[in-house]
C-alpha positions as CSV (number, residue, x, y, z in Angstrom):
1,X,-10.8,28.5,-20.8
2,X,-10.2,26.6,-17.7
3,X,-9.2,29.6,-15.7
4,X,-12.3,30.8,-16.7
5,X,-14.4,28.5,-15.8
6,X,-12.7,27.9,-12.5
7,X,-13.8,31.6,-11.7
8,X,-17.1,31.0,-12.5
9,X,-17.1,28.0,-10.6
10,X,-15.4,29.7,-7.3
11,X,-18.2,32.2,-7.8
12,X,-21.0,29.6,-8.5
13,X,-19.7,28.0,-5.0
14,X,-19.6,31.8,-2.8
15,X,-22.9,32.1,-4.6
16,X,-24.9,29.2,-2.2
17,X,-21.9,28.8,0.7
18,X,-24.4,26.6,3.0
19,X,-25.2,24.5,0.2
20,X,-21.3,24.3,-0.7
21,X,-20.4,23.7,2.8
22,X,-22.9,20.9,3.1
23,X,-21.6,19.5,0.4
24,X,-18.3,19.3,1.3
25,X,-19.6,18.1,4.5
26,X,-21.0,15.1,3.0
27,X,-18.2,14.3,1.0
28,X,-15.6,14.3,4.1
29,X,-17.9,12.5,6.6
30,X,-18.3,9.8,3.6
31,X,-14.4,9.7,2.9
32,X,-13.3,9.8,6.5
33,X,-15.4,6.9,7.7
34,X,-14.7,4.7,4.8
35,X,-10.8,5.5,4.8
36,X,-10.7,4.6,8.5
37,X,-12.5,1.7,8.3
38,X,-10.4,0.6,5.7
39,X,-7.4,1.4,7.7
40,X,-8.0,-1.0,10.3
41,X,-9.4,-3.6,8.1
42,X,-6.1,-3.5,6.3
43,X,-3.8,-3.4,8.8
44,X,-5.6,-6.6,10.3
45,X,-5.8,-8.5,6.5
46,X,-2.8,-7.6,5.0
47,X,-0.1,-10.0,4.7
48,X,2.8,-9.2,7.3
49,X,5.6,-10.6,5.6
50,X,5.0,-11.1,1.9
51,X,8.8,-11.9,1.1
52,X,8.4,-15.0,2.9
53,X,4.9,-15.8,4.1
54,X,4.4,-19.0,1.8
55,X,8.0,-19.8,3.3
56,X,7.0,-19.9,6.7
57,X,4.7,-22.6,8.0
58,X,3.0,-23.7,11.2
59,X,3.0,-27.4,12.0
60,X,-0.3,-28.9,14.4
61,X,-0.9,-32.0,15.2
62,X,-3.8,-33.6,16.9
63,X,-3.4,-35.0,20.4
64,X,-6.7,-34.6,21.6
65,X,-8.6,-37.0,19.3
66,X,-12.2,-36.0,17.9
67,X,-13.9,-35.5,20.8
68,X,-11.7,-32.9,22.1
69,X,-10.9,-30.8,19.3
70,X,-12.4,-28.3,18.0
71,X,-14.9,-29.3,14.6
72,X,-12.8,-31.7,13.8
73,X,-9.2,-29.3,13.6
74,X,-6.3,-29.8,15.3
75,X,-5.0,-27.6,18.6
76,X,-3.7,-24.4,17.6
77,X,-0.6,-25.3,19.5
78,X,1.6,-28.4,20.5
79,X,2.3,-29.9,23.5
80,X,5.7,-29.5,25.0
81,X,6.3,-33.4,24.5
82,X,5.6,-33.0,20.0
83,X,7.6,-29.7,20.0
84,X,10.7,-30.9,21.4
85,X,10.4,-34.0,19.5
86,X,9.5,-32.4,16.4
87,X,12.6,-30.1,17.1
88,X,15.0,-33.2,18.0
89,X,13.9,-34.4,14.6
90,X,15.2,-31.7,12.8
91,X,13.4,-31.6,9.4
92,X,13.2,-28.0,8.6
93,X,16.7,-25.8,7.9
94,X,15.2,-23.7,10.0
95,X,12.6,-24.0,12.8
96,X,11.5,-22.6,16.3
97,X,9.5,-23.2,18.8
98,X,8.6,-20.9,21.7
99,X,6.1,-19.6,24.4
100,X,5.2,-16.5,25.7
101,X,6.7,-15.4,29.3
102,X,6.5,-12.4,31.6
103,X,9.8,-11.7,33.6
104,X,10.6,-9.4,36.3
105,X,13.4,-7.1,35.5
106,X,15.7,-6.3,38.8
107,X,17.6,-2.7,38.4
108,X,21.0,-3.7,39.5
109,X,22.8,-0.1,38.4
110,X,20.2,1.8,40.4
111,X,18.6,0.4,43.9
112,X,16.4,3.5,43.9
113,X,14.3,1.6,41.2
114,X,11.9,-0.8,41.3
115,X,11.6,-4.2,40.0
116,X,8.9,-4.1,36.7
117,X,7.4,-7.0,34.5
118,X,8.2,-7.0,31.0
119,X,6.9,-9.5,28.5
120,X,8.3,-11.5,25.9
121,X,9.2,-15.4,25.0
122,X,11.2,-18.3,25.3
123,X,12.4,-19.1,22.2
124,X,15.3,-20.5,19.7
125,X,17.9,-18.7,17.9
126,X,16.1,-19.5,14.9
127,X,13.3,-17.4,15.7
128,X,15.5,-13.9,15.1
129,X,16.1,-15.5,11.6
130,X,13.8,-17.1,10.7
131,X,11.1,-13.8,11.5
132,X,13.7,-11.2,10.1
133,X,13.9,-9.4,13.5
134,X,15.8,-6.3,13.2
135,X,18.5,-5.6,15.5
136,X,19.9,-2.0,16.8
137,X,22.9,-3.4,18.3
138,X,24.2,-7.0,17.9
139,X,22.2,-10.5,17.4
140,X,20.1,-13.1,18.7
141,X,21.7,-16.4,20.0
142,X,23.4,-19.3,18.0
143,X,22.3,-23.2,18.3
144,X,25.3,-23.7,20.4
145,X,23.8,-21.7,23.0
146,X,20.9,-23.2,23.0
147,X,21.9,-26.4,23.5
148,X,23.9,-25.1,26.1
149,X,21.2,-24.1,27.9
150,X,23.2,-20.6,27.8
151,X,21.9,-17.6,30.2
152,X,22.0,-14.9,27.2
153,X,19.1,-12.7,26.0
154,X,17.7,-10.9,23.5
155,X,15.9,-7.1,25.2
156,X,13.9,-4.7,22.9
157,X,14.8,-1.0,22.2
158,X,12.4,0.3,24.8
159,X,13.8,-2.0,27.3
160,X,17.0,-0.9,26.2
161,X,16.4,2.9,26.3
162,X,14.9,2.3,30.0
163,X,17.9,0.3,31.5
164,X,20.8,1.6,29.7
165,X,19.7,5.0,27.9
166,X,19.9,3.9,24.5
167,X,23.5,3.1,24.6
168,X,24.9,-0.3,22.8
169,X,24.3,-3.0,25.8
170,X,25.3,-6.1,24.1
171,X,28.0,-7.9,26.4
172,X,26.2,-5.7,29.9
173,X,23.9,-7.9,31.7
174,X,20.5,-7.9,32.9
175,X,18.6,-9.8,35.9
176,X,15.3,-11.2,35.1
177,X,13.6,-12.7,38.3
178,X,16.7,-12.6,40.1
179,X,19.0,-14.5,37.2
180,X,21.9,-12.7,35.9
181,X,21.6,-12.7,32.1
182,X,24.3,-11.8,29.5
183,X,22.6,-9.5,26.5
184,X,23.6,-10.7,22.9
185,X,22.0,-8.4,21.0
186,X,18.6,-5.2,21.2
187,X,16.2,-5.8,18.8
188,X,14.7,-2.4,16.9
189,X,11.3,-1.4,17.0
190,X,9.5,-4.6,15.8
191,X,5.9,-5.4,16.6
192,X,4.0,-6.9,13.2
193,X,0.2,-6.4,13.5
194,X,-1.3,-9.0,13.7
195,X,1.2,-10.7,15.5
196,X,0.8,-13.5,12.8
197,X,3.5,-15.5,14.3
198,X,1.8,-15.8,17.9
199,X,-1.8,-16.4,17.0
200,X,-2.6,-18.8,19.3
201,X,-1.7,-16.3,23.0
202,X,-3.0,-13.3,21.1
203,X,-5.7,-14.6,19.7
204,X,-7.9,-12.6,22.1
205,X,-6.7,-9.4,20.4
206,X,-6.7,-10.9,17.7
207,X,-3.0,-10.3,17.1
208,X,-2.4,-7.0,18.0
209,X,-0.8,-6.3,21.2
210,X,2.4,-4.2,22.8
211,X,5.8,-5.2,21.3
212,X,7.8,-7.8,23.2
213,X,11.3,-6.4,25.5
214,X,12.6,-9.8,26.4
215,X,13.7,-13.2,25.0
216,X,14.9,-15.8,26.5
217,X,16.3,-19.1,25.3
218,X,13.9,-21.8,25.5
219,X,15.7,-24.6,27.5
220,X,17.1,-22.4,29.9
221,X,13.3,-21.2,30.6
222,X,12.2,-24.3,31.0
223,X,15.5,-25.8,33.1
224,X,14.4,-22.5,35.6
225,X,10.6,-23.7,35.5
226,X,9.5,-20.6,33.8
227,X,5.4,-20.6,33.5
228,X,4.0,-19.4,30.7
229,X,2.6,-15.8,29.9
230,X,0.2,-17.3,27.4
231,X,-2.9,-19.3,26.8
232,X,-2.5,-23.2,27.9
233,X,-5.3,-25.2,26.4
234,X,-5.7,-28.5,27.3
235,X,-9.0,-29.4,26.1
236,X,-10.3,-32.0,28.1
237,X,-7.9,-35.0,27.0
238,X,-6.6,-36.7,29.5
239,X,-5.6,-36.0,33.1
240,X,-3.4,-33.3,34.0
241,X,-0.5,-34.6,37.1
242,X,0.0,-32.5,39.8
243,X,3.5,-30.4,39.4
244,X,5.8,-28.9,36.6
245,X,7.1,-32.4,35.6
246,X,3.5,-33.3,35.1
247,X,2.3,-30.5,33.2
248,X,5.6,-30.8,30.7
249,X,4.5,-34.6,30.4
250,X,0.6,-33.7,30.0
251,X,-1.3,-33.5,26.7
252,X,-2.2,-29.6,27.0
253,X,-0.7,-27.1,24.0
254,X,0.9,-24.1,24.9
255,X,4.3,-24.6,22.8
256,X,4.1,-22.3,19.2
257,X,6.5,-24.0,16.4
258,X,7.2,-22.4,13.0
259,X,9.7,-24.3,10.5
260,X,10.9,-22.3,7.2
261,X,10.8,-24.6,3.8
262,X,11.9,-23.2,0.9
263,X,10.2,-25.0,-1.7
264,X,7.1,-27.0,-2.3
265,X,8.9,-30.5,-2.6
266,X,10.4,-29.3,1.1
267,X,6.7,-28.6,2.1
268,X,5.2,-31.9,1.0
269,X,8.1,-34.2,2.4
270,X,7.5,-31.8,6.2
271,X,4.1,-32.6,6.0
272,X,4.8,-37.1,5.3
273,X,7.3,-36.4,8.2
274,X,4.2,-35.1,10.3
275,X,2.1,-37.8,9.5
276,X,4.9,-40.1,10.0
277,X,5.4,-39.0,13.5
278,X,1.3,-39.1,14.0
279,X,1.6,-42.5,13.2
280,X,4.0,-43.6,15.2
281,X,2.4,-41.8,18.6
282,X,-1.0,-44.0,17.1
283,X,1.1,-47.3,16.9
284,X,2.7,-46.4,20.3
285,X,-0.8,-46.1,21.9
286,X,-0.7,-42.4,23.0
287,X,-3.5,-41.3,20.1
288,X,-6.3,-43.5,19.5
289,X,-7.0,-42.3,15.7
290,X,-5.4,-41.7,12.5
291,X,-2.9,-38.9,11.7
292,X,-4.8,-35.3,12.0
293,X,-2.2,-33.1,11.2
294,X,-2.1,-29.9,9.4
295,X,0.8,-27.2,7.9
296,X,0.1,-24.0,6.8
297,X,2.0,-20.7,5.8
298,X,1.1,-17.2,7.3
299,X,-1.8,-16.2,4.8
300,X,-3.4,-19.5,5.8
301,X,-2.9,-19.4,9.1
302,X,-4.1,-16.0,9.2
303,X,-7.3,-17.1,7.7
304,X,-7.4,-20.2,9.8
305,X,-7.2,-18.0,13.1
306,X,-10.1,-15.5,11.8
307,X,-7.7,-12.8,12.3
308,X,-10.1,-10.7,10.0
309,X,-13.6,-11.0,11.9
310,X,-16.6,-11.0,10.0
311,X,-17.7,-7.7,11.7
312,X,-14.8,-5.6,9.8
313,X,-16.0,-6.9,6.4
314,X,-19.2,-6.0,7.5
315,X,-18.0,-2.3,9.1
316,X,-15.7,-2.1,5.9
317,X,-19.0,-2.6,3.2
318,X,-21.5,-0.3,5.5
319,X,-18.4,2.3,5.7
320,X,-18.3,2.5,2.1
321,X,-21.9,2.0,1.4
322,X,-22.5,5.8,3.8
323,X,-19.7,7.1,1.3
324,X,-21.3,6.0,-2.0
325,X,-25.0,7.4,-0.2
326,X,-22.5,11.0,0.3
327,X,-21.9,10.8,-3.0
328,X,-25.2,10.3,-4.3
329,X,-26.7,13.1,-2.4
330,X,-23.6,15.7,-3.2
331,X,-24.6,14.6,-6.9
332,X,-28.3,15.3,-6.0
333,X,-27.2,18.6,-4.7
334,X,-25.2,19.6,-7.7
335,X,-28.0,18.5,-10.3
336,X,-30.4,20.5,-8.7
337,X,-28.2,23.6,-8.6
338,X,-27.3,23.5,-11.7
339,X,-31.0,23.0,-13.0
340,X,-31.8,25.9,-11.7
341,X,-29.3,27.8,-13.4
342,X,-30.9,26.8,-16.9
343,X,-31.6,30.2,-17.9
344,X,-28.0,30.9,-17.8
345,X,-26.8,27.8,-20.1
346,X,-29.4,29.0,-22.2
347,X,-28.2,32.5,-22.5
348,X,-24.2,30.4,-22.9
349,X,-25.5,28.5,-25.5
350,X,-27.4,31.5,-27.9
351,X,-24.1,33.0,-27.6
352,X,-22.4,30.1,-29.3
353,X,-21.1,27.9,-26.6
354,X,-20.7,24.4,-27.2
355,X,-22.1,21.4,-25.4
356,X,-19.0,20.3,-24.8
357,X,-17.7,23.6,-23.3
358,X,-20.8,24.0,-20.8
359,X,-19.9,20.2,-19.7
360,X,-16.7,21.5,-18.9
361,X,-17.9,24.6,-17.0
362,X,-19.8,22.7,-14.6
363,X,-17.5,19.9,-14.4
364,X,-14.3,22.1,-12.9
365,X,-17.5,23.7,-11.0
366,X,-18.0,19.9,-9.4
């Protein structure tokens, strides 16, 4: 019977082909602008590392004092002066800190080419790790060569397909703003959206942006005076001194830090050791009020960045509110074309068909 009344359904639909295509109309505009709408709200609210994200947390603290920050929060960043000592400290297995940088890259193998910016950051071995960057050829960096101030990097697949056609590059070099570099390792395609980890310089996107082609080790960007690429927020506290000493010295964030705990006991004693350190800048006279610190993992940071804007829930419900309106009028459509077939159910139904089987009929027909 179902081949049946799949006939007389295919014949019921040739039968009106306007109404059937307008139909069919309304149901595709309804499902095409409530699945793309959920697209993009999902690949802006969906958690980018689940395996780990309660794992991986973002310390602040609160150098600008209440009347500099914003409602009360913490920066979004630290200052150069908490990162390294929060990194010298060394209270997290694992932890990075880093900063967004734009570099030249110099063609050495071929003088008909032209020097080209590529971005990326400065950065600890730790970061490779700690963010499960996968690798095409080789590795990051190791602590030793980051306390060596070591001139090694870390280029991205693109980068790597541009310079050296695809080939295995680790152990060639590379000169970024005229510095010879030694490459330790190309990174795979990798570019999580959002870019949970660098919330605070792509907050403007928020978080999605191109991948990153170049990383650097943190020291030896900062031994060679390398600006930032990124946002650098100072907020008003204090005055900024004149020079790159001064700037490294000033109270303005620019510096991103993650640390990886793996439990919550490791979480709770992190966040006494922040409040510890708060209080010891307050006793010290650098901040004039009590410890405002805060640690979160990704989902939280997420959430604390507004990563999801208000105006994708908002597209996202009036998305699927036009489908469920599709709906409701392809349902209008069908009722009324099938009430005006009642002298045929009638005729179906003194020959000895069922309830249940004219149901059927015209629900293979829909």
């Amino acid at each position: 019977m179902f081949g049946y009344y799949f006939q007389l359904g295919l014949r019921s639909l040739k039968r009106n082909p306007w109404l059937t295509a307008l139909m069919i109309m309304a149901i595709g505009f309804g499902v095409a602008a409530s699945m793309i709408t959920y697209s993009v709200f999902r690949a802006v609210s969906g958690n980018p590392i689940p395996e780990k994200s309660d794992r991986l947390l973002v310390p602040q603290i609160d150098n600008w004092g209440p009347q500099h920050n914003r409602n009360g929060e913490p920066p979004e960043a630290l200052t150069y002066t908490d990162a390294l000592a929060l990194m010298r400290a060394h209270q997290a297995r694992m932890q990075t800190i880093f900063y967004d940088v734009t570099l030249a890259v110099i063609p050495d193998h071929d003088v008909s080419s032209t020097p080209f910016n590529v971005g990326g950051y400065a950065t600890t071995g730790d970061f490779f790790r700690m963010f499960d960057v996968p690798f095409q050829y080789g590795s990051g960096w190791n602590e030793a060569d980051d306390d060596a101030h070591a001139d090694v990097a870390v280029i991205g697949r693109h980068l790597n397909d541009r310079l050296f056609h695809g080939g295995n590059s680790v152990g060639k070099e590379i000169n970024l703003r005229g510095r010879t570099y030694r490459i330790v390792g190309v990174t795979d395609h990798w570019n999580p959206k959002p870019r949970y980890f660098d919330l605070f310089s792509m907050f403007t996107d928020n978080g999605i942006g191109d991948a990153s082609e170049v990383y650097v080790p943190f020291n030896k960007a900062i031994d060679l005076k390398i600006d930032t690429g990124g946002r650098n927020s100072c907020g008003g506290a204090g005055s900024l001194s004149s020079g790159w000493d001064g700037w490294l010295r000033s109270e303005c964030v620019w510096v991103t830090m993650w640390v990886e705990l793996d439990s919550p006991a490791e979480v709770e004693r992190y966040r006494q050791f922040l409040h510890s350190y708060a209080d010891g800048q307050q006793q010290a006279g650098r901040f004039q009020w009590a410890p405002n610190n805060r640690l979160q993992n990704v989902t939280e940071w997420l959430d604390y960045e507004k990563v999801v804007p208000p105006e994708s829930r908002i597209s996202l419900a009036v998305a699927l509110g036009f489908f469920a309106i599709c709906l409701v009028n392809t349902v209008g459509l069908l009722l009324a074309k099938f009430m005006r077939r009642a002298a045929e159910i009638g005729v179906r139904r003194a020959l000895g068909a069922s309830r249940r089987e004219v149901y059927m009929q015209f629900l293979i027909e829909a």
